[in-house]
N, C-alpha and C positions, 0 to 999 in steps of 0.2 A: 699784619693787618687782617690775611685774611682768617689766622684763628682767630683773633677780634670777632668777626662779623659770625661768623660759624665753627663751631667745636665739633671733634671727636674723639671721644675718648671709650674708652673698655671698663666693663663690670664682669670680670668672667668671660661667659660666652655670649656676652649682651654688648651690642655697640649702640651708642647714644650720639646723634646728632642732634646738637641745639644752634639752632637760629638765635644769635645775641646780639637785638640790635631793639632794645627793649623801648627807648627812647622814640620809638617812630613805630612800637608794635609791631617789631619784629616785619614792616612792609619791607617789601624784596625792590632793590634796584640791582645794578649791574653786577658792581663789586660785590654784594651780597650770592647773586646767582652762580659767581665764579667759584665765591668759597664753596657752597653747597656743591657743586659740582666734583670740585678737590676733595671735600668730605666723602662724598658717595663710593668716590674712587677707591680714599683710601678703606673705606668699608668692604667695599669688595673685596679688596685685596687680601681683606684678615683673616688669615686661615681659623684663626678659632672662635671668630665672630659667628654665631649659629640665626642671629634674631637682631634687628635693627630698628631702636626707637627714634622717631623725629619728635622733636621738644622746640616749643617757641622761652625762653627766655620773658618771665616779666607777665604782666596783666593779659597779654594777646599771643595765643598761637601764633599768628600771621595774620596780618591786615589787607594782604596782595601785593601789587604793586605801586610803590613809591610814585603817586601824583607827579611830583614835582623830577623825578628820575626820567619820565619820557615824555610829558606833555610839552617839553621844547624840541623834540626831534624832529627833524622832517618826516617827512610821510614813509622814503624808503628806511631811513635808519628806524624808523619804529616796527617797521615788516621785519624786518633783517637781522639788527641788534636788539631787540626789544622782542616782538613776541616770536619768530622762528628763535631764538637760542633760550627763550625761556622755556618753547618747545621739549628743545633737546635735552634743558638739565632735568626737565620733569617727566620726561622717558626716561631719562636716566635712574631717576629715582624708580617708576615704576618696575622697572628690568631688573633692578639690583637682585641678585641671584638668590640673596637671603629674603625670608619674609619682612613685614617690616610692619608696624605700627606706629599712627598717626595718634601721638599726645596730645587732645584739646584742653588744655589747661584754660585756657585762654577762648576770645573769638577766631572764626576764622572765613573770613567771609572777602568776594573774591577769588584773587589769583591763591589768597591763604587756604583756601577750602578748594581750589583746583590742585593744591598741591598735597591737602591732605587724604585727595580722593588718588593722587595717582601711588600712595600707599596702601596694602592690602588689609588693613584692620584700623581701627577710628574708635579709640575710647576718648568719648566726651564727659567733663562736668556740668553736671544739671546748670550751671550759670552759663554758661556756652552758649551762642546765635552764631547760625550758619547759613548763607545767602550769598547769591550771584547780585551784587549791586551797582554792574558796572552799566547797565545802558541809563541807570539815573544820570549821569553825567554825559550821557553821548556816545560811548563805546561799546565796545562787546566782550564778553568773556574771550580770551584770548591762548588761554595756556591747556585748553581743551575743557573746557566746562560745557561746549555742547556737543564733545565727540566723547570721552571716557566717561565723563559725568553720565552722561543718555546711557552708555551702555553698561554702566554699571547699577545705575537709579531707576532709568526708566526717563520717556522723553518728557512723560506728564509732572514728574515731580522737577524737572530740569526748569519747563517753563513755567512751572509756578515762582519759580527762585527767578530766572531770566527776562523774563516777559512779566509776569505779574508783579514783579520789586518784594514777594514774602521774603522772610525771614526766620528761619523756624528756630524753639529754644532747645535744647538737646533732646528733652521728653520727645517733642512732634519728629525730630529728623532720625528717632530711634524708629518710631513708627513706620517712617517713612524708606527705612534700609538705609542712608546716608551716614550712620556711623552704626559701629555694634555692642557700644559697653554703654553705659549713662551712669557715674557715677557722682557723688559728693562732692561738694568744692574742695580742693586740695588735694583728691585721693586719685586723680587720672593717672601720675607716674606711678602709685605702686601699684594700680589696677594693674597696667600695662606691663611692670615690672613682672608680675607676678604671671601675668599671661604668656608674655614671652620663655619666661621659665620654663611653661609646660611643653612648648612650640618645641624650647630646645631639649628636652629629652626624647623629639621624635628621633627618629634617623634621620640624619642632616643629606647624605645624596637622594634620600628618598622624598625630603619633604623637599628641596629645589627642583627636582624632577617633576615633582608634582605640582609644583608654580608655574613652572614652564607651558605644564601640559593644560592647564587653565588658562593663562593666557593666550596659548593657541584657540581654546573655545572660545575664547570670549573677542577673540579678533586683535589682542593689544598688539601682538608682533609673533604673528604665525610661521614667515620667513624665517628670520634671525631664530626662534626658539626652538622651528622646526631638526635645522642645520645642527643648532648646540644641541639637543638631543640627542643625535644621530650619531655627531660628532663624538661624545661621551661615551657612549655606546662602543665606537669603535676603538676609542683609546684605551681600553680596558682590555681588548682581544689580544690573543697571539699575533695574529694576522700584520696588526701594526707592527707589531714589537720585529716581526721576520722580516717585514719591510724598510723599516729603519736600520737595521743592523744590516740587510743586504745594501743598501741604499749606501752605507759607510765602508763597507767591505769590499764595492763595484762590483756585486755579485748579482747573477739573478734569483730573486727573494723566493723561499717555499713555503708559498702558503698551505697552512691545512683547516681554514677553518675553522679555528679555537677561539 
């Protein structure tokens, strides 16, 4: 079921996540959030994954989320199951170690463009509309469109999407730093495709290091990125390597500083 809902699959050193749930434009409910989740993971995992595309399946990037998925929840299950774990899988997405690029094939407006902002790169086609439209119905952007959005956009371009109901078409959200390619209808995945290529002939510990070391500027997870930094750093030294093997031998480890 849940490769149904969400795919991942390998092109070389290209991993490709697609949202397949075209019938409903790709809008996100549970089951959906679980796959992307599972995907992300198994993304991570792939050691010769260098660059990771997210793709909506169909006429829509992602719509947000599924109406009809949580407008019967009660109050805590919509805190709890609903926007805290849509939270975590779109942190997740954001942290994934490799770069990643957000395919606007489609709209993506909503929880779909809170999801395309917590990717580091946004090739839109000029057909494309992008907008926070949830308090026309009563609600609020939920999956941080007014914490990562703000800090990546800017507060003024947030509340025009937020507050003011705009809608911008690719050209105006190019203007506006909300995505960075604007291409032709149909031509977003080799845009991307072709982007990613160059990403991956950087040096791949070099260019995660340097995500890392960005999202500590930028506030997304200065904690956690700090630590894995550090952490890397150390796993490379002698120093480990003396300490694990005294560590197995009940010995006291010599270090020298390597």
């Amino acid at each position: 079921m849940s490769e149904r809902l969400v795919s991942f699959e390998t092109d070389g050193d290209l991993g490709i996540v697609t949202l397949r749930r075209p019938e409903k434009f790709n809008a996100l409910d549970i089951a959906m959030l679980r796959a992307l989740e599972a995907a992300l993971d198994t993304a991570e995992a792939a050691d010769g994954v260098r660059v990771v595309l997210l793709c909506g399946e169909g006429k829509g990037f992602c719509a947000g989320g599924d109406v009809e998925a949580w407008s019967q929840m009660s109050a805590a299950d919509f805190q709890v199951q609903w926007v805290r774990y849509g939270h975590r899988v779109f942190d997740r997405l954001a942290r994934l170690r490799q770069p990643t690029i957000a395919v606007l094939s489609g709209h993506a407006l909503g929880g779909g463009l809170e999801l395309a902002v917590a990717c580091d790169f946004r090739v839109a086609e000029a057909q494309v509309k992008l907008g926070l439209p949830e308090t026309s119905i009563g609600v609020v952007p939920g999956w941080s469109g007014t914490q990562r959005a703000v800090r990546r956009f800017g507060a003024q371009t947030v509340r025009r999407m937020a507050l003011g109901g705009e809608t911008f078409v690719a050209a105006e959200a190019l203007a506006l730093g909300i995505v960075d390619r604007v291409v032709d209808a149909g031509e977003a995945f080799t845009e991307a495709r072709a982007w990613a290529g160059k990403i991956a002939e950087r040096g791949p510990l070099a260019t995660e290091a340097a995500k890392l070391m960005i999202a500590i500027a930028e506030g997304e997870e200065s904690a956690a990125a700090t630590e894995a930094l550090a952490s890397g750093f150390i796993a490379l030294t002698g120093d480990l390597k003396a300490g694990v093997e005294a560590f197995k031998a009940k010995q006291k480890p010599a270090f020298s500083r390597s």
